[in-house]
C-alpha positions in Angstrom: -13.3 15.6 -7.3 -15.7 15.4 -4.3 -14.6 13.1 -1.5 -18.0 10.5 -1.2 -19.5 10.0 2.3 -18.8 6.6 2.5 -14.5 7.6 2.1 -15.0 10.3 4.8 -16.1 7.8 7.2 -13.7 5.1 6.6 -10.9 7.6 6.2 -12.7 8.4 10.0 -12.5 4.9 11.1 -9.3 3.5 9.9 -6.9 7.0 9.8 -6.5 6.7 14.3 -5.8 3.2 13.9 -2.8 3.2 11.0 1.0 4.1 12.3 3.3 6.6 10.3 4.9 3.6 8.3 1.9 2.1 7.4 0.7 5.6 6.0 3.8 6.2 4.0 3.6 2.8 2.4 -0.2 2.7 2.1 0.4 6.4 0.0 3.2 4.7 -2.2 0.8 1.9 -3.4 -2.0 4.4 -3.4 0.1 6.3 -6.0 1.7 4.0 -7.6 -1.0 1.0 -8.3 0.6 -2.6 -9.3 4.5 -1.9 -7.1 5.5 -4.4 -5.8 7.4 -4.9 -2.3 10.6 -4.4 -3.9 9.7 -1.4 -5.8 7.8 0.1 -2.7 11.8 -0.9 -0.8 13.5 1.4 -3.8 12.1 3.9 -3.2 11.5 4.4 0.5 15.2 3.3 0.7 13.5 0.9 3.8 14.8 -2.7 4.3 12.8 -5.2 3.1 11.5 -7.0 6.5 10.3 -2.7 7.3 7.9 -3.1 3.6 6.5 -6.9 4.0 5.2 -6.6 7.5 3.1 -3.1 6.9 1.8 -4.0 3.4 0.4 -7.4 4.9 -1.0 -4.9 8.3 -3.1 -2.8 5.2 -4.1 -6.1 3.7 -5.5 -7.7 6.7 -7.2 -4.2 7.2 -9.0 -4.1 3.5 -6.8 -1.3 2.3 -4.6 -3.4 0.2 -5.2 -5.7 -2.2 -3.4 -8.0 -4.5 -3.3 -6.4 -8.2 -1.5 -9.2 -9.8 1.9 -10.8 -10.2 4.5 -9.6 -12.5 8.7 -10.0 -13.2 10.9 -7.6 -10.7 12.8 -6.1 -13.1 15.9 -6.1 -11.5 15.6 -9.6 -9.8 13.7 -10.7 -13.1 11.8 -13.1 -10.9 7.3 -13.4 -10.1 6.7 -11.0 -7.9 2.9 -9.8 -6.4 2.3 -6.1 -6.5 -0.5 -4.1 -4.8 -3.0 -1.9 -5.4 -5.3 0.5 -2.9 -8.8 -0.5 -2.2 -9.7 2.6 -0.7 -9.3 6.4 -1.1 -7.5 7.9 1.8 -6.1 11.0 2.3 -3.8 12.0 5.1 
């Protein structure tokens, strides 16, 4: 699929200004829309307080948004997971 104009420039705009962690969690929600913190923590095997921080950092940029709550299947309690609100590649 053809990458639109308007992705190239904001891949252009926002790419210098996004740090390695925010990248790897920005590509986890990216591929994996609706995961929540937790699920983002299994699998980047990252603490918590590493997950919350970044994933609020792509929210404020635009790059993350809110898909939804569901139930953590491990903890069983309401949690918010997260979807990508932009196509970037890296």
């Amino acid at each position: 699929m053809p990458v639109q104009q308007t992705s190239i420039e904001a891949y252009q705009t926002i790419q210098p200004t996004l740090n390695q962690r925010q990248k790897q969690i920005y590509q986890i929600i990216k591929t994996h829309p609706g995961i929540s913190n937790n699920e983002i923590k299994r699998i980047t095997k990252l603490g918590i307080n590493q997950i919350t921080p970044r994933v609020y950092e792509l929210r404020q940029k635009g790059l993350v948004k809110c898909k939804g709550i569901k139930i953590d299947r491990i903890t069983g309690r309401s949690v918010m997971c997260w979807e990508a609100t932009t196509c970037q590649q890296w």
